[in-house]
N, C-alpha and C positions, 0 to 999 in steps of 0.2 A: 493062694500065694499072692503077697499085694506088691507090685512093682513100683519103684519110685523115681524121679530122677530131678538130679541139682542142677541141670540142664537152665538159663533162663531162655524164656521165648523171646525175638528179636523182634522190635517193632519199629515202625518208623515214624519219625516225628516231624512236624515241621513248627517253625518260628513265627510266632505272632504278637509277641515282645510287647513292651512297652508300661504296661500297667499291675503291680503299682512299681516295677524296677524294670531293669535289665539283665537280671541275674539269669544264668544258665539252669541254675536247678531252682529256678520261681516257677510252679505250675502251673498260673495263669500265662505264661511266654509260650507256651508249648499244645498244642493237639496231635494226640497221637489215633494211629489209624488202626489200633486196638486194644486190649487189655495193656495197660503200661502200669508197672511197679518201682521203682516209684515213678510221679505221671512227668520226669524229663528223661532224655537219654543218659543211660549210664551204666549198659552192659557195654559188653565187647561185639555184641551181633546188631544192637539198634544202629539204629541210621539217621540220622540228624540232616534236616535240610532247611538252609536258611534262603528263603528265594527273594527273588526282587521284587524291590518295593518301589521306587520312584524316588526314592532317599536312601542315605546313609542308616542299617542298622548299628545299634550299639548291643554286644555280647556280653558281661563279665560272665569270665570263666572260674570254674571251682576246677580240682582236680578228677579227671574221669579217664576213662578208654572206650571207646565209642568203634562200631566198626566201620561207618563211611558218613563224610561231612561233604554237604554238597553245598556251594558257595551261588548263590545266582545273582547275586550285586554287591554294593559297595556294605562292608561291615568292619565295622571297631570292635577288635579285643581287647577288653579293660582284665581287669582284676576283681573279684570278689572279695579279695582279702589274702595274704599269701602270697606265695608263688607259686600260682595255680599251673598246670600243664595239661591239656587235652591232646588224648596219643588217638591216633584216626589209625585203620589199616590204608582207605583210599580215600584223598583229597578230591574234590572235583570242583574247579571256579568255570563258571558258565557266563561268556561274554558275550553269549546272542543278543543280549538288550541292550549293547553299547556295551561301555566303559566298565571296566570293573576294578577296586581298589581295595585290596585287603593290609589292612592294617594290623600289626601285632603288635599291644600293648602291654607291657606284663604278664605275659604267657608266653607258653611255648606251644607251637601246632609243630608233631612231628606225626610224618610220614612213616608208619610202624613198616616192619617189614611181615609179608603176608607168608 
């Protein structure tokens, strides 16, 4: 008897942006800390962490559902193209390094309910 399941596995990513864009789902932005399919967050169980940098990150967002975004400095939500929207179950902005500023550009971050 073979068992199967549509289950995806939850991985967690972090943000290392920049080359050759800022796109969300560009797979050079992102290292994930295991198997990832495809290699940016974009199930409901991954976890997204954009940490601090000592400047402003720029995000453009596509449309996803992701299950926790972690904020740990200053970042711009652009757009991809669209009206992108990325639904989080848990937000988290982290202001141990000082100053934090989140800006929302042509998206929407909504707070899903868990």
């Amino acid at each position: 008897m073979a068992l199967g399941s549509s289950l995806a596995l939850a991985t967690d990513f972090s943000w290392i942006a920049g080359e050759p864009d800022d796109d969300w789902d560009t797979c050079a932005n992102w290292v994930a800390s295991g198997l990832a399919s495809p290699c940016y967050p974009d199930d409901a169980g991954d976890n997204a962490e954009i940490a601090y940098s000592g400047s402003t990150w720029t995000v453009n967002l596509i449309n996803e559902s992701i299950g926790r975004l972690t904020i740990g400095g200053n970042v711009d939500f652009g757009s991809a193209g669209g009206t992108p929207a990325l639904e989080v179950d848990v937000v988290v902005v982290d202001a141990s390094n000082g100053d934090v500023t989140l800006t929302i550009s042509g998206a929407t971050l909504t707070n899903a309910p868990t």
